[in-house]
N, C-alpha and C positions, 0 to 999 in steps of 0.2 A: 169199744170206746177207749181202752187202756191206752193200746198201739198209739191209736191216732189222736190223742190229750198228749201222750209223751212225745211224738213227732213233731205237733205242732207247739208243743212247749220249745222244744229242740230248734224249729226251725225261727221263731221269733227272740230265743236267744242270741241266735248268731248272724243271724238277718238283721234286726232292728237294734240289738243291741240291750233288751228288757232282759232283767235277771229274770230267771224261771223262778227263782222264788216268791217273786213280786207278783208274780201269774199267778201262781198255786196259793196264795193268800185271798186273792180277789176272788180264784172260781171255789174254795173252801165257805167262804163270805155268801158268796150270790149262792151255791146249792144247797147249805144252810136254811136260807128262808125257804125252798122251794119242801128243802126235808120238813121244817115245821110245821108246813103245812099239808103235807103228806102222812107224819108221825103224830102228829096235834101235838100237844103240851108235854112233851116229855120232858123230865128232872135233866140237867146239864148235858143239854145234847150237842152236838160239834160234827163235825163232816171232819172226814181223814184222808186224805189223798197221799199213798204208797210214794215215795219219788224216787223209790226203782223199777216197781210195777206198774204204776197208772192206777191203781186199782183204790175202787171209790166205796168207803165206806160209812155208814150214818152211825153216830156211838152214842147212847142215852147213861147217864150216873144214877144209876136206882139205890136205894135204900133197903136193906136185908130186913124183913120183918117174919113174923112168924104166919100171921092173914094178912094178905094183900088185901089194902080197901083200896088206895089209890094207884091203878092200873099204870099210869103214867109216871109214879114216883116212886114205886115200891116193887121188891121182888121178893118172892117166897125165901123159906133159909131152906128147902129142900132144891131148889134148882140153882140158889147161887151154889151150895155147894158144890155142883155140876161145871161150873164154872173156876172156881176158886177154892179148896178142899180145905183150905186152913180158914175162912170166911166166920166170921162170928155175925151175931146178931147187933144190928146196930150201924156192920159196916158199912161204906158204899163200894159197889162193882158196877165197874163199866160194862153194858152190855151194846153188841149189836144192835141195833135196830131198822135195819135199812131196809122200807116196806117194800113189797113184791113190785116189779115193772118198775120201780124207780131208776134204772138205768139209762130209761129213754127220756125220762123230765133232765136227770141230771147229766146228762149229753147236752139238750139242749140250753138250759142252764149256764154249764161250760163255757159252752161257747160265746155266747151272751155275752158274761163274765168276762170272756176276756178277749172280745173285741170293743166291748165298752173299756178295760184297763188299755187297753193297746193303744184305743183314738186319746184318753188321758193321758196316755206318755208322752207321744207324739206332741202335742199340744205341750206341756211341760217342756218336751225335750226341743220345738225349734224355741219356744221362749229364752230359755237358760240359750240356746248356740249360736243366737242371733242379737241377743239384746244389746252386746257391747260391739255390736259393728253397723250399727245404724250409722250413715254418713258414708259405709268404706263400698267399694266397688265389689258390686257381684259379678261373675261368669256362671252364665246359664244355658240353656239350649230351648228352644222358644218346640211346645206343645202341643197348644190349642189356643182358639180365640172363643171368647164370652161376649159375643157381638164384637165391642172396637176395642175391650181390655185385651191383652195378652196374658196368657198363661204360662211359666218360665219354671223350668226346672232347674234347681239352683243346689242338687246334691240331694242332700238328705230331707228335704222339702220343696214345696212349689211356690211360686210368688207369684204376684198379680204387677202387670204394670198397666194400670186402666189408661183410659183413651188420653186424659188431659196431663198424662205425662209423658205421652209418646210426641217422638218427634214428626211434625207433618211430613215433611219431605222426605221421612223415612217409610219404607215398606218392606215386613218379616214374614217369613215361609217360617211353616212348621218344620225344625229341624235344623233353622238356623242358631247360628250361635252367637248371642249377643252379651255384652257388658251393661251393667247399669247402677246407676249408686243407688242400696237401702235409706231409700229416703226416711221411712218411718215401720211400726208394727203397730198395726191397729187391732183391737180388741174387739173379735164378733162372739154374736153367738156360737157360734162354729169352730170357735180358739182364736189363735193368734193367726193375724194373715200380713205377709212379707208386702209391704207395697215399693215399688220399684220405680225409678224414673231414671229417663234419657235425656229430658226435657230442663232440668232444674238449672240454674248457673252453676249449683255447688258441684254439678256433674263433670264441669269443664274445670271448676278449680281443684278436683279431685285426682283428675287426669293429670293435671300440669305437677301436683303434689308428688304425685308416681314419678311422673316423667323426670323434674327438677329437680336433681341432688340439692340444689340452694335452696330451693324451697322447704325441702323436705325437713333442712336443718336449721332453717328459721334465717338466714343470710338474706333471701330475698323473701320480702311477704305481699301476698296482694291485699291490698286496700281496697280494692272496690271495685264489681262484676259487675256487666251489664249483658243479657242475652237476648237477640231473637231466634229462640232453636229452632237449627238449621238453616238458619240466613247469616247469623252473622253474632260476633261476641265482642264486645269490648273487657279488656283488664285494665287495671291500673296497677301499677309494681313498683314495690322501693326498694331499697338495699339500705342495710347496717351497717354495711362494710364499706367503707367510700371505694376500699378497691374493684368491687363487685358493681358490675354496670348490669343492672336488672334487668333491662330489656335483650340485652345479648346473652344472658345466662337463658332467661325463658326460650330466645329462638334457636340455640345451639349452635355449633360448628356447623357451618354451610345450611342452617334451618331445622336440619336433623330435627329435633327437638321438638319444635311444632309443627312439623312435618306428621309424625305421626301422630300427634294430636287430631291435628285436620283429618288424617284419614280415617283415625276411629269416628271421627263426628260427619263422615262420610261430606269432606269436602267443603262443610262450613266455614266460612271468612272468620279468621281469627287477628284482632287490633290489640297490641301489645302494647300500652305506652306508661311513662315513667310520669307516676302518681306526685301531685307537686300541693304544699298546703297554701299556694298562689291561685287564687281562682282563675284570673286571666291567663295566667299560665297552663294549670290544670286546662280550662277548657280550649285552649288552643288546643293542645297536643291530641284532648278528644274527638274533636276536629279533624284531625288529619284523616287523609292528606291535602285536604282546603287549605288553601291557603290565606290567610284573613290579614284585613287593611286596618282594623282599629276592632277592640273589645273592651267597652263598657261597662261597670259593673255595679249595679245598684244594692246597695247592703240590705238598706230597710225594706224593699222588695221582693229580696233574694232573686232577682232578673239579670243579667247577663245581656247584653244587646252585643251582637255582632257584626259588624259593617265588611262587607265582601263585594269584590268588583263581580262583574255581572258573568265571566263568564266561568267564576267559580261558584257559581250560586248555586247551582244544580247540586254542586262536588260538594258541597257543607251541608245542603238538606240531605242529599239522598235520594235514592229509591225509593216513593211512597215516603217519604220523610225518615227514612229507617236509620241514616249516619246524625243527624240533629235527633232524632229520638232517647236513640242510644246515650250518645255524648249528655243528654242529659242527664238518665237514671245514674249515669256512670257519678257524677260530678254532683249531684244532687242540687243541681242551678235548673230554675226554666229560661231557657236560650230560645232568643228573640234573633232573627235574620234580617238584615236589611241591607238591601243593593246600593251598594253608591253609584251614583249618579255619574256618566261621563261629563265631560266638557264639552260634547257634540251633543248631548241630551239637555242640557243646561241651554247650553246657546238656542237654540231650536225649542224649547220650553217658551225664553222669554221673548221670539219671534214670535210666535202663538198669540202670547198674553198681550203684545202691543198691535196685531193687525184683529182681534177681537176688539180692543178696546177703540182703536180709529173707527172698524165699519160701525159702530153702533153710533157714531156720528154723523146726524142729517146731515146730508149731501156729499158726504166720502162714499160709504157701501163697500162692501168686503173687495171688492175688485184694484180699485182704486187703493182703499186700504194696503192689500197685499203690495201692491208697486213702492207707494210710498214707505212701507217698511222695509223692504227688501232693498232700498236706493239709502238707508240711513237715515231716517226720521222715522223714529219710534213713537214720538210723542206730540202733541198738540203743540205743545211747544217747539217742536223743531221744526211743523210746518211755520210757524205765523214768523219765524225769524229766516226764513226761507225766500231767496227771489223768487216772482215770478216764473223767471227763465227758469230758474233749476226746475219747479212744480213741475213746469212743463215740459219740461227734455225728460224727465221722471212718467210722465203722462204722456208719451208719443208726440211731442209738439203739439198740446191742442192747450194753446193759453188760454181758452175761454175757460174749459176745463179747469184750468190749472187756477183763475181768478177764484170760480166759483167757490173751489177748494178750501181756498186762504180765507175769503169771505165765513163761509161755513165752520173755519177753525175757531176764528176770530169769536162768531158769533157762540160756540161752545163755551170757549174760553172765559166769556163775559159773565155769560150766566153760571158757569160753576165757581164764580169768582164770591167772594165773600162781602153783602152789601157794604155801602161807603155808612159811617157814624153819621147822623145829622149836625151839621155845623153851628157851632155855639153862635148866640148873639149878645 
């Protein structure tokens, strides 16, 4: 046991980084109980461990009497003197006492000892070496999976990056090597466990922090993330420096900049734009690259309405609605869409609503109707002021037709007419 207590003291000194004294305290501690209860009640007993030898000893403090009554507190003055030659009566001497075959309890013991201190350092030691970088970006090398968590080797610890912070559109091989920001350290039964995410917005404002010397130094600062990881990000960005143009700082010389952004987030759409305390303004530029015909803004609603020709309407919603989504978390407005209408939808609308409104007049019917709108009489009124001749050059030359017509207008006309007052007498 000596050898292999001081090897493995040896080898988790310079492996793990544990003082071997901090070791030799714990298995002194833990083979202690194991002695008193091997030795029963002995007067101030203690466990010794040699730390140049290894070598394990149990030590009891007896009391020098002349008749031993108490076996466990007392030793004769003819055998302390055996021990100790100048020894009086009275004194205390330290004796051995480390019972037969206790080598093999206090091996196991040992060990015990101190792989229970080992897993409590560990647990101490990633606490204290992680607790002040929660937020900053890990590099790790990806392990094993725990169903859809990932498991990440991050150094001198392992981190979890469970399912609902990985990115969908990403997929990790054992052995890959991935980035990810310490989102949190949660507290299990188990100690402290690193939780990881790919997925967070702060992940991508963490990136740009790296990336962006302006950022970094507080020139340019983002105002407000919006994310769908792996589809697509919106920023918003301002500058203190009126000479600092935030969006061009963010994308760098010739994109440099958010170039490797995108490629770390494997190719994700990233929208840059300049944060404005103008909401119509703000939500324009969220917008982009729609290009919008009028925006609305309702205060005491907090609703936003946006008016866009039809054939950007697709380009302001999005995919699945994903550019109007965004633009909204971004801006914190709910943005409302709405098509304007052509002048070829308009006209053709109130064709509609006037050959509907003739046919439902006895003795026109939609056919007829449809002629006489399409020839410029929209209205009841513009047949009854209408010749003959015209009705019927409108209606293939058939005046009978064309009488009946007028007759039938006539006769509408009377009855939605408002009755006459009775005449005074």
């Amino acid at each position: 046991m000596n050898g292999d207590l001081l090897a493995a003291l040896d080898y988790f000194e310079r492996e793990k980084g544990i003082d071997s004294k901090t070791l030799i305290e714990a298995i002194e501690s833990a083979v202690l109980s194991a002695a008193q209860k091997s030795v029963g009640p002995a007067r101030g007993l203690r466990v010794v461990i040699d730390r140049k030898t290894g070598a394990l000893r149990t030590m009891a403090t007896l009391q020098v009497v002349e008749q031993v009554n108490l076996p466990h507190d007392e030793i004769s003055m003819n055998r302390a003197v055996m021990l100790k030659h100048d020894v009086k009566l009275g004194d205390e001497v330290e004796v051995e006492v480390t019972p037969a075959g206790f080598g093999r309890i206090a091996a196991q013991t040992a060990k015990q000892a101190m792989m229970q201190r080992i897993r409590a350092y560990e647990k101490e030691r990633i606490h204290e070496e992680f607790k002040d970088r929660v937020g900053d970006i890990l590099s790790g090398t990806v392990r094993r999976f725990e169903r859809s968590d990932v498991i990440v080797d991050v150094g001198k610890a392992e981190a979890l990056m469970p399912q609902k912070e990985r990115v969908p559109t990403e997929e990790y091989m054992a052995g890959d090597r991935i980035r990810a920001l310490l989102l949190e350290i949660q507290t299990t039964p188990h100690g402290p466990e690193l939780i990881l995410s790919r997925s967070h917005p702060d992940f991508v404002k963490r990136l740009l922090e790296l990336e962006v010397n302006e950022i970094k130094v507080g020139t340019v600062k983002i105002q407000a993330i919006a994310r769908e990881a792996g589809y697509r990000t919106k920023l918003a960005v301002v500058s203190t420096n009126d000479k600092v143009e935030p969006v061009g700082a963010c994308v760098g010389m010739k994109g440099v900049r958010i170039k490797n952004i995108v490629r770390e987030l494997n190719n994700e759409k990233i929208d840059i734009i300049r944060w404005d305390k103008d909401p119509k303004t703000f939500v324009a530029a969220a917008l982009s690259p729609a290009k919008l015909r009028n925006i609305e803004v309702n205060e005491d609603s907090h609703i936003v309405r946006v008016l866009v020709d039809e054939d950007q309407l697709s380009l302001t919603i999005g995919k699945r609605g994903q550019n109007v989504r965004l633009a909204s978390k971004l801006t914190g407005w709910k943005i409302e869409i709405q098509k304007i209408e052509t002048v070829q939808e308009t006209f053709e609308n109130k064709v509609k609503v006037a050959v509907d409104a003739l046919a439902k007049v006895p003795g026109i019917g939609p056919e007829h109707a449809d002629k006489l709108v399409h020839g410029g009489m929209l209205s009841l009124a513009d047949v009854l002021v209408a010749d003959i001749a015209d009705l019927a050059e409108l209606l293939d030359g058939d005046e009978n037709k064309a009488k009946t017509i007028h007759e039938a207008a006539a006769a509408a006309q009377e009855k939605a007419a408002p009755p006459m007052p009775p005449a005074e007498t």
